[in-house]
LOTI-729533 format. One record per atom (N, C-alpha, C): residue number from 0; residue in three letters; atom name; z, x, y. Coordinates in steps of 0.001 Angstrom, whole numbers, plus 500000, padded with zeros to 6 digits. Atoms other than C-alpha are relative to their C-alpha. Example, Ala and Ser with C-alpha at 12.3 -4.5 7.8 and 13.67 -1.06 7.14 Angstrom:
BEGIN
nr 0 rest ALA atom N c3 500000 c1 500890 c2 498810 $
nr 0 rest ALA atom CA c3 507800 c1 512300 c2 495500 $
nr 0 rest ALA atom C c3 500000 c1 500900 c2 501200 $
nr 1 rest SER atom N c3 499940 c1 499180 c2 498810 $
nr 1 rest SER atom CA c3 507140 c1 513670 c2 498940 $
nr 1 rest SER atom C c3 500730 c1 499230 c2 501090 $
This chain:
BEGIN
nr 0 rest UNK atom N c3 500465 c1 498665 c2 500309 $
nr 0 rest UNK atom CA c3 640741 c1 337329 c2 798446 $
nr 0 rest UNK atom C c3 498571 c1 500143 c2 500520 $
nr 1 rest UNK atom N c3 501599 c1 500243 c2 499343 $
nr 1 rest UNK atom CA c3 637706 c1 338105 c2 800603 $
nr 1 rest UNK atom C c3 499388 c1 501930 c2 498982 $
nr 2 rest UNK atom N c3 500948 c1 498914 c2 500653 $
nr 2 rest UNK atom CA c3 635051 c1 340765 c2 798479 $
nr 2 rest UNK atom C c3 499906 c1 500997 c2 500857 $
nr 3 rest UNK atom N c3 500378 c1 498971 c2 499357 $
nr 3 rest UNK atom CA c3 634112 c1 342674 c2 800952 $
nr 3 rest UNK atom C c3 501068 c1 500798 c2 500391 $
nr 4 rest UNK atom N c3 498512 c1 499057 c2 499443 $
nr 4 rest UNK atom CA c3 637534 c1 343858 c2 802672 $
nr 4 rest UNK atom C c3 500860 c1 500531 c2 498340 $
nr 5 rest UNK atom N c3 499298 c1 499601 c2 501289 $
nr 5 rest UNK atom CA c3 638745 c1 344307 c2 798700 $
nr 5 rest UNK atom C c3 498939 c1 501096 c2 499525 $
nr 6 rest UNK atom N c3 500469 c1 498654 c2 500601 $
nr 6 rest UNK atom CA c3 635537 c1 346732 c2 798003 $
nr 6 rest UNK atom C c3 500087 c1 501198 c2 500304 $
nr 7 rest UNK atom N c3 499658 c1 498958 c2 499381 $
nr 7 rest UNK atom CA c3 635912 c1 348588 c2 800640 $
nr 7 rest UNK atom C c3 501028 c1 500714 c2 499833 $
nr 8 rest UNK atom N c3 498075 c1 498858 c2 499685 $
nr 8 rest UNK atom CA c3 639700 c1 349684 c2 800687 $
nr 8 rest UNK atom C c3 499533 c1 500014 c2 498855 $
nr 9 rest UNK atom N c3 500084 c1 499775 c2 501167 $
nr 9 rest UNK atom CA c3 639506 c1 349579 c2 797140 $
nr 9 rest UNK atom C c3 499432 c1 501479 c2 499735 $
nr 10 rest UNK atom N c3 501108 c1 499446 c2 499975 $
nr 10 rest UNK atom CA c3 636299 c1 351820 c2 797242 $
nr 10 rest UNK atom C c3 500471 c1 501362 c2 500742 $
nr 11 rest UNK atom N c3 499721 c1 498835 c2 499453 $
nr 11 rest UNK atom CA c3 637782 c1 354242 c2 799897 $
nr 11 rest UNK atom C c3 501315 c1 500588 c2 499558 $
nr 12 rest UNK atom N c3 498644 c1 499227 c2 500803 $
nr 12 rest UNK atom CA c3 640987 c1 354590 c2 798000 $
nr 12 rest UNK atom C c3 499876 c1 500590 c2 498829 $
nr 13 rest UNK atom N c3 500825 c1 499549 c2 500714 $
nr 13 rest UNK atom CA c3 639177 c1 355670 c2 795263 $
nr 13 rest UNK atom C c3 499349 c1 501259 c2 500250 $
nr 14 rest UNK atom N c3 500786 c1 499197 c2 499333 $
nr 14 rest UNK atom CA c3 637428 c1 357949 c2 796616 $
nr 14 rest UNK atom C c3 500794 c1 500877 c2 500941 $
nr 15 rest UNK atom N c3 499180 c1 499191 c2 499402 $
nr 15 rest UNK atom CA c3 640114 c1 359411 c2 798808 $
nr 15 rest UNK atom C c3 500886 c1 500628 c2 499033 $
nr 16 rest UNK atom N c3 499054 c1 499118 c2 500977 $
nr 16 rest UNK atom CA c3 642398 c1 360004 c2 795950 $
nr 16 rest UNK atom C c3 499241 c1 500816 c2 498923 $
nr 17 rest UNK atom N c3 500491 c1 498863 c2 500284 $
nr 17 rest UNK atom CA c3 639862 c1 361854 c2 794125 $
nr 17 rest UNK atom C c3 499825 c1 501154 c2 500431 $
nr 18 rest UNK atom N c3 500166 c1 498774 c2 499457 $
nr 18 rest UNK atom CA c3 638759 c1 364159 c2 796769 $
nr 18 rest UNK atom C c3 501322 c1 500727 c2 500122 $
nr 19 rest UNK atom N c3 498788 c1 499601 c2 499457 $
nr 19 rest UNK atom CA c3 642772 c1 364767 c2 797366 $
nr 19 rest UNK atom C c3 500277 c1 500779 c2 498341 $
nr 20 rest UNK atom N c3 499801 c1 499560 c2 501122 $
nr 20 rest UNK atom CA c3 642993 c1 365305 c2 793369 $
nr 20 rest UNK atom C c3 498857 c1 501246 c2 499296 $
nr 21 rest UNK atom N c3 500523 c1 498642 c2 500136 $
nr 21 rest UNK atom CA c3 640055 c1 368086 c2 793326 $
nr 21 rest UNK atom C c3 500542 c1 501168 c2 500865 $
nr 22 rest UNK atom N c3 499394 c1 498802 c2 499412 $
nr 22 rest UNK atom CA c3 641262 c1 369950 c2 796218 $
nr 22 rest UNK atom C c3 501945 c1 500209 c2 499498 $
nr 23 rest UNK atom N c3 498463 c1 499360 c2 500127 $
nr 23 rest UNK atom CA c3 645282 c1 369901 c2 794952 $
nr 23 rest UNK atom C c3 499717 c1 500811 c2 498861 $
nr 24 rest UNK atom N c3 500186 c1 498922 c2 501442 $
nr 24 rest UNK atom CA c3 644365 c1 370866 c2 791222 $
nr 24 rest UNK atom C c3 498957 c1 500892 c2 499730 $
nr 25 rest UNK atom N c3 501263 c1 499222 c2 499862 $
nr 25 rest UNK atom CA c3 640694 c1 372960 c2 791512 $
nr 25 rest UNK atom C c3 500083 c1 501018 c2 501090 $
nr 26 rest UNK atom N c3 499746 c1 498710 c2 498817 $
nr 26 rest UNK atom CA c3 641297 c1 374600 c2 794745 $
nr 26 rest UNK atom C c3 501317 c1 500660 c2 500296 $
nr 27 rest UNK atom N c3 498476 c1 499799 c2 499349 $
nr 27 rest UNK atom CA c3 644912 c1 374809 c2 796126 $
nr 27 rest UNK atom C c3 500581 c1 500513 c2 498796 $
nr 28 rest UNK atom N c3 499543 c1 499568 c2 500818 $
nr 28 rest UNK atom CA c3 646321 c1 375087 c2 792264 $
nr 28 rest UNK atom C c3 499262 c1 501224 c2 499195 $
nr 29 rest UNK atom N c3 501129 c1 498934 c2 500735 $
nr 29 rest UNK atom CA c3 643686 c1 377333 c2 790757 $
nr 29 rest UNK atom C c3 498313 c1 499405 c2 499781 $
nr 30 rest UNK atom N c3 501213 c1 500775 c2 499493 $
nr 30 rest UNK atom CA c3 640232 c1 377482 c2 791610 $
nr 30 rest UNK atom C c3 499235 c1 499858 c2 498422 $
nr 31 rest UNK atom N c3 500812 c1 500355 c2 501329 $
nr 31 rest UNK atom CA c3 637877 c1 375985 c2 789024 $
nr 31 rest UNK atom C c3 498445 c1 499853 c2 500082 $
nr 32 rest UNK atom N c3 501329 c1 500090 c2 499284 $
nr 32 rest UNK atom CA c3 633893 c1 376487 c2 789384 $
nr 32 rest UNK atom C c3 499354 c1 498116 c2 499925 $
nr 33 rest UNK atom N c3 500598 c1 500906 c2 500512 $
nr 33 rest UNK atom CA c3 633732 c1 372690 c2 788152 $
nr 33 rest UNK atom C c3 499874 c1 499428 c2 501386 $
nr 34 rest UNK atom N c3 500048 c1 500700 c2 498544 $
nr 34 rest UNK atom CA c3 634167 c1 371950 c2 792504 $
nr 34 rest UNK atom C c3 498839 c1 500431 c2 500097 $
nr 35 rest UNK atom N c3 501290 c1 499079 c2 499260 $
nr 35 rest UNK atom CA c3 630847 c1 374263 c2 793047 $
nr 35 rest UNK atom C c3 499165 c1 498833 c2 499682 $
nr 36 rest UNK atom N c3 501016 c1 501128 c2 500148 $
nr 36 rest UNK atom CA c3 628792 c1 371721 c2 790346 $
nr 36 rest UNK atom C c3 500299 c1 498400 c2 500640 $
nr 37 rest UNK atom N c3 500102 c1 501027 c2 498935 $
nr 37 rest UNK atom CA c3 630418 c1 368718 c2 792247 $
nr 37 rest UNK atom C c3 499217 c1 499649 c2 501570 $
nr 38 rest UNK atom N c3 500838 c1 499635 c2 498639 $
nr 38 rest UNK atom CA c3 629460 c1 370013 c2 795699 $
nr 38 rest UNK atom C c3 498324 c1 499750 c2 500100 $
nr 39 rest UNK atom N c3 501338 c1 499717 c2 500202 $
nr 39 rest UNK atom CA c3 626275 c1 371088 c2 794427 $
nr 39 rest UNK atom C c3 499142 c1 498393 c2 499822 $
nr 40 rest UNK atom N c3 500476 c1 501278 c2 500213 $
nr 40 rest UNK atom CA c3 625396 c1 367449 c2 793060 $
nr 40 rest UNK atom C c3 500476 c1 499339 c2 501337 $
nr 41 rest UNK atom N c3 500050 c1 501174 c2 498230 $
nr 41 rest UNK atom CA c3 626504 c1 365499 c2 796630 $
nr 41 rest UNK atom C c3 498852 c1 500846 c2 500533 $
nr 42 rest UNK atom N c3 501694 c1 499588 c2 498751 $
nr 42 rest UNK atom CA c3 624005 c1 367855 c2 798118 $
nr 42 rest UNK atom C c3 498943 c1 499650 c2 499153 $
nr 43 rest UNK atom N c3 501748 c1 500247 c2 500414 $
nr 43 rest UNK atom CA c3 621184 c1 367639 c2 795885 $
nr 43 rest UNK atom C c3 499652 c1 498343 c2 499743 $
nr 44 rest UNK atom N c3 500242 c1 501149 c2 499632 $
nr 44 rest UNK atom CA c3 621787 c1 363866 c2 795682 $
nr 44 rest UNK atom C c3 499656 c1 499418 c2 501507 $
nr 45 rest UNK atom N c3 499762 c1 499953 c2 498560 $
nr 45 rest UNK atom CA c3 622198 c1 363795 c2 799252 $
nr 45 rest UNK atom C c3 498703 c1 500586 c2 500540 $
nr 46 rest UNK atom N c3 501673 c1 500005 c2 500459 $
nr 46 rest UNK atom CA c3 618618 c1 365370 c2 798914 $
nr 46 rest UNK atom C c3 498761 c1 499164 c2 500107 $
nr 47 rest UNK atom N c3 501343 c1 500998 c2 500894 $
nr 47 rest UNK atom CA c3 616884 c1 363040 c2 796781 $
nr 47 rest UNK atom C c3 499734 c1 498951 c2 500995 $
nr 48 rest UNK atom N c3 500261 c1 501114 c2 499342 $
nr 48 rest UNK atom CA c3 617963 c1 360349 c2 798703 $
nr 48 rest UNK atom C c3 499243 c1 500026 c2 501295 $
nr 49 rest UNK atom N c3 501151 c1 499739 c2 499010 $
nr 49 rest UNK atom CA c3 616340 c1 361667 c2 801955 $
nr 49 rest UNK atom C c3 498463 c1 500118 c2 499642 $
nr 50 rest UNK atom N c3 501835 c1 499935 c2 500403 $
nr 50 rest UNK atom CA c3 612949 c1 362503 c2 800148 $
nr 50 rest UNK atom C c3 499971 c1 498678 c2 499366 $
nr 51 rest UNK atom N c3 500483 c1 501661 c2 500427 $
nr 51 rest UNK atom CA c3 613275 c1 359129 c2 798584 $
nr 51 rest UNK atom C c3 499533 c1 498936 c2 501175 $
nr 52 rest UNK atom N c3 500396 c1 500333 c2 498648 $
nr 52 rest UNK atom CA c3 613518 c1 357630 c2 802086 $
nr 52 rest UNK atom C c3 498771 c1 500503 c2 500519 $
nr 53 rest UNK atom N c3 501356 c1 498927 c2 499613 $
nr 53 rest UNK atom CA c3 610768 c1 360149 c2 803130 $
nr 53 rest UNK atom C c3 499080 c1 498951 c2 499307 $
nr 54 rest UNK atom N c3 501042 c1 500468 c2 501029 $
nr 54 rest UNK atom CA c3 608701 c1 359010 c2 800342 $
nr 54 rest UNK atom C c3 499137 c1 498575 c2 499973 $
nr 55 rest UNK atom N c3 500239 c1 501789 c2 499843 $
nr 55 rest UNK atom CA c3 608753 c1 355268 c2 800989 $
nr 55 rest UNK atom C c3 499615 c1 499716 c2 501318 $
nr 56 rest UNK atom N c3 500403 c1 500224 c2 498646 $
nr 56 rest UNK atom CA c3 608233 c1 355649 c2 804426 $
nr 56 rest UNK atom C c3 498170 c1 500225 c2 499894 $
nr 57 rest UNK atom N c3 501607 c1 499802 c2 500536 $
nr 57 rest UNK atom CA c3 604936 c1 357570 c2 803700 $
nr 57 rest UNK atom C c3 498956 c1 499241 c2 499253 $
nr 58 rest UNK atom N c3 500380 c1 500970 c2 500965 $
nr 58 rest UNK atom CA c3 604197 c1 354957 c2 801258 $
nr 58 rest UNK atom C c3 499279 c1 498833 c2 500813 $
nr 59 rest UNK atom N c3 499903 c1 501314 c2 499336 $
nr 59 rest UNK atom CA c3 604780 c1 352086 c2 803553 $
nr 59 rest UNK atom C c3 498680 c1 500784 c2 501549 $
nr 60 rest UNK atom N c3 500278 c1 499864 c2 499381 $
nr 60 rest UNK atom CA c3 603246 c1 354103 c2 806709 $
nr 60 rest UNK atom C c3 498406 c1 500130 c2 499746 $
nr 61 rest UNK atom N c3 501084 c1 499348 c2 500004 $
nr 61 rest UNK atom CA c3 600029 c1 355906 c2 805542 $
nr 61 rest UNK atom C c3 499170 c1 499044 c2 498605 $
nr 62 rest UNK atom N c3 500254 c1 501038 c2 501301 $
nr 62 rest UNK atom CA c3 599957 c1 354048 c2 801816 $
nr 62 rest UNK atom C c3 499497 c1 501099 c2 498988 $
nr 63 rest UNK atom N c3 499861 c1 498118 c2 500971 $
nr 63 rest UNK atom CA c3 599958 c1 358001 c2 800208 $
nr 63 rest UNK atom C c3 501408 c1 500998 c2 499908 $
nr 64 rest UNK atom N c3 499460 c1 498693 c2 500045 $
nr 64 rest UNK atom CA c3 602595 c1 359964 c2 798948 $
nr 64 rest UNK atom C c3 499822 c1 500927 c2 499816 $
nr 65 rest UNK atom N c3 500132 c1 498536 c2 500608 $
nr 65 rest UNK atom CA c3 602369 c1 363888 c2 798621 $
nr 65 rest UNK atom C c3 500527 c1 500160 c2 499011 $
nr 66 rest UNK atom N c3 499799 c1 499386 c2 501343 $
nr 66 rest UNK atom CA c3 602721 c1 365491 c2 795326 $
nr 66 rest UNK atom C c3 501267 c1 500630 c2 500439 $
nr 67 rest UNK atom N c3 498541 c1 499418 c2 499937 $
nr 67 rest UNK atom CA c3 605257 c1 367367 c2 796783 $
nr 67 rest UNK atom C c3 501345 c1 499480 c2 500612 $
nr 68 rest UNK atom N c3 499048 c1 500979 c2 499113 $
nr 68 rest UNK atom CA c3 607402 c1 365045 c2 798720 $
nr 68 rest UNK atom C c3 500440 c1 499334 c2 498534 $
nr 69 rest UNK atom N c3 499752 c1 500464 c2 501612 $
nr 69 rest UNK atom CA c3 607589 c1 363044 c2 795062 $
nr 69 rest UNK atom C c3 500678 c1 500898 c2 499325 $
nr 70 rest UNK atom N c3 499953 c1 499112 c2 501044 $
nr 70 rest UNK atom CA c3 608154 c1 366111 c2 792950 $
nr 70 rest UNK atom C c3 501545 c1 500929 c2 500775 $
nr 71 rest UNK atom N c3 499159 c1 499681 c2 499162 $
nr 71 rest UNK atom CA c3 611032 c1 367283 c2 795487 $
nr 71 rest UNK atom C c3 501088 c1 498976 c2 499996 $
nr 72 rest UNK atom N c3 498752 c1 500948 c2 500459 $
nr 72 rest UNK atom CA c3 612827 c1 364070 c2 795263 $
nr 72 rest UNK atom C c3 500102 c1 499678 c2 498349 $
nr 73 rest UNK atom N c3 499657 c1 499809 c2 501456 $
nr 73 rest UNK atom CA c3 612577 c1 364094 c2 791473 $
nr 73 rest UNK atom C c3 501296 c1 501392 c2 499574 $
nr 74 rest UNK atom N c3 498929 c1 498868 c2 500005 $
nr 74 rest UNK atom CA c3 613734 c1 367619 c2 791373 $
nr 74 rest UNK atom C c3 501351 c1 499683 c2 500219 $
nr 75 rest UNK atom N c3 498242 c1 500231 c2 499310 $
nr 75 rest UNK atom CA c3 617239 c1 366775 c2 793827 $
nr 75 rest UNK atom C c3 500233 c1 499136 c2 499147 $
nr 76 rest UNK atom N c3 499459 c1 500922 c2 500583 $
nr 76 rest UNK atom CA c3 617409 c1 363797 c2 792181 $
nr 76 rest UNK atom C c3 501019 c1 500353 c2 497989 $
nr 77 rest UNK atom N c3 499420 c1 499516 c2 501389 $
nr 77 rest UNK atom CA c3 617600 c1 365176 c2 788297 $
nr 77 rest UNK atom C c3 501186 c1 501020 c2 500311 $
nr 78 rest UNK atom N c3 499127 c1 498749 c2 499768 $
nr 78 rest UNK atom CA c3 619503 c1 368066 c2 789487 $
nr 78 rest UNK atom C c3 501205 c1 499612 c2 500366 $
nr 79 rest UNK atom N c3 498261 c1 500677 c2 499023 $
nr 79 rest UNK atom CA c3 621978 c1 366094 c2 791530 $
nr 79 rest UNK atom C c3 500965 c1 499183 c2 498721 $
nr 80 rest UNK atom N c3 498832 c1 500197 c2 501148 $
nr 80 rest UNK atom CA c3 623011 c1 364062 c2 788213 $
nr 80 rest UNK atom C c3 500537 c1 500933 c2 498866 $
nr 81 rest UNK atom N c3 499822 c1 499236 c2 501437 $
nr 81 rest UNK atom CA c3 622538 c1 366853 c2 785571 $
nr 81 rest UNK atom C c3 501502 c1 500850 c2 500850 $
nr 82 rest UNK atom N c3 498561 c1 499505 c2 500116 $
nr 82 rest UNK atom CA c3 625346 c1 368960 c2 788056 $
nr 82 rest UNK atom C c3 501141 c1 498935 c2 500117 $
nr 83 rest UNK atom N c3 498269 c1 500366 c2 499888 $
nr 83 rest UNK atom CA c3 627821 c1 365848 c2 788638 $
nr 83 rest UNK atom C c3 500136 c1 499534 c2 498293 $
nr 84 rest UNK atom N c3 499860 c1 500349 c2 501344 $
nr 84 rest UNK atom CA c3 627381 c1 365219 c2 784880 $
nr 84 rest UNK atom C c3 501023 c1 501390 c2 499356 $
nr 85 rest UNK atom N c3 499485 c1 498747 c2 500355 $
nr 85 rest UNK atom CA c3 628355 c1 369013 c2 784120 $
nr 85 rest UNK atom C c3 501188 c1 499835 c2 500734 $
nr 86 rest UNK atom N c3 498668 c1 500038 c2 499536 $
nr 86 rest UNK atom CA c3 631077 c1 368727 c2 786306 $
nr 86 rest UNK atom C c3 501296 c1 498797 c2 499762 $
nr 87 rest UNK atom N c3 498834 c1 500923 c2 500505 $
nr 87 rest UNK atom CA c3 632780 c1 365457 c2 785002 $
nr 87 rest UNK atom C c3 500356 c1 500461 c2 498827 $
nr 88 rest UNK atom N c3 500069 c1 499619 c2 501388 $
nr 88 rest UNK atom CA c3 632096 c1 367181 c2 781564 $
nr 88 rest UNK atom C c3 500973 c1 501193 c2 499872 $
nr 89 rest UNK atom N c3 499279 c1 499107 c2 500009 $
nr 89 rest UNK atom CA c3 634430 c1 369814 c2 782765 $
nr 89 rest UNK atom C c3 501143 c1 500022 c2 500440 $
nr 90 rest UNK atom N c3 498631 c1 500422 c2 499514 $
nr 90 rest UNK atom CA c3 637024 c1 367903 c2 784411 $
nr 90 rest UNK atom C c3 500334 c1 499102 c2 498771 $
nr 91 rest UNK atom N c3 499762 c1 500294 c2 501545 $
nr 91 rest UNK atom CA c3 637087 c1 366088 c2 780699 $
nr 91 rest UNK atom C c3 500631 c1 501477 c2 499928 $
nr 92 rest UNK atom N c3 499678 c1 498882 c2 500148 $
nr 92 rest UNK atom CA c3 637943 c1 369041 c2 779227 $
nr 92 rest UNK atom C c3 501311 c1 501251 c2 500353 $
nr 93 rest UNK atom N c3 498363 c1 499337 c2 499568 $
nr 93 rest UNK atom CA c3 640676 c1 370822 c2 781893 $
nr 93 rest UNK atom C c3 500722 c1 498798 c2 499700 $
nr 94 rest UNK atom N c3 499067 c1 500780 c2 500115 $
nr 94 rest UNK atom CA c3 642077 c1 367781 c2 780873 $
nr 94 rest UNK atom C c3 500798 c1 499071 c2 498879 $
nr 95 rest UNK atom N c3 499976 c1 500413 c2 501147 $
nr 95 rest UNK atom CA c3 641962 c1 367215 c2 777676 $
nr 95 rest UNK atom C c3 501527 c1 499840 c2 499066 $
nr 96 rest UNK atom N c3 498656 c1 500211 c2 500171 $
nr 96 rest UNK atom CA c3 645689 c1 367872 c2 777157 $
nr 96 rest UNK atom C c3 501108 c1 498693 c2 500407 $
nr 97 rest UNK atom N c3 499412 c1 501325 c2 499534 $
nr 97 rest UNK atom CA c3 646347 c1 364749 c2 778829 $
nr 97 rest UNK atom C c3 499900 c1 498806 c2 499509 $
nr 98 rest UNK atom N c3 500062 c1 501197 c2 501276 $
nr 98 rest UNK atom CA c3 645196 c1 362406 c2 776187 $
nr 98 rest UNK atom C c3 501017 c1 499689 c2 498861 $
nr 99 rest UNK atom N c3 498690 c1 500346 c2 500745 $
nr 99 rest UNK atom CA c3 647484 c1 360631 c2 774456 $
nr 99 rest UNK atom C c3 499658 c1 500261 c2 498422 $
nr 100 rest UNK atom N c3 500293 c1 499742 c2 501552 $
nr 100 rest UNK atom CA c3 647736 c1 361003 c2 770431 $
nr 100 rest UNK atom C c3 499922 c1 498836 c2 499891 $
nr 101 rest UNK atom N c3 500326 c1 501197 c2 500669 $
nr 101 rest UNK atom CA c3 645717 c1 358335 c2 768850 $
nr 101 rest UNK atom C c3 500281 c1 499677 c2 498554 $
C-alpha cells in the first residue's frame, strides 16, 4: 500500500463525488443558495491564500508587511471559513431527513 498513490485517488474521489453530489441535488434537482456560500468560500479562500503568499513574500523580500495586504488576507481568510461553515450548516439541515432514528 504506497501513501501517496492511496491519498491521492482517495483524495480526488472524494472530492469528485462531492462536486458531482452538489451539482445533481443543488443545481440540476433544485437550486439551493447553499452552492452560492460554497462558491463564495473557494474564492475567498482562494483569496487568502494568495495574500498569504503575497504577505510572506513581502516579509521575506523587504522584511515589512502592509497593513493592508495583512488585513485583506485576514478578511478572505475569515470570510472564506465563516461561508463554507454556513454552507455545510445548510447541507446538514436539507438533510436532516436522512438521519437515522437513534
Amino acid at each position: 500500500l504506497k501513501i501517496r498513490k492511496v491519498l491521492f485517488t482517495l483524495s480526488w474521489l472524494i472530492l469528485r463525488l462531492f462536486m458531482r453530489r452538489m451539482v445533481q441535488k443543488y443545481i440540476i434537482r433544485d437550486f439551493h443558495p447553499l452552492i452560492l456560500f460554497y462558491f463564495a468560500g473557494f474564492v475567498s479562500s482562494l483569496l487568502a491564500i494568495i495574500f498569504f503568499v503575497r504577505s510572506m513574500a513581502l516579509w521575506i523580500l523587504v522584511n515589512n508587511i502592509p497593513d493592508i495586504t495583512f488585513l485583506a488576507f485576514l478578511f478572505c481568510g475569515i470570510s472564506g471559513l465563516q461561508l463554507t461553515l454556513f454552507a455545510m450548516l445548510f447541507d446538514m439541515e436539507a438533510n436532516r431527513d436522512l438521519k437515522g432514528k437513534a
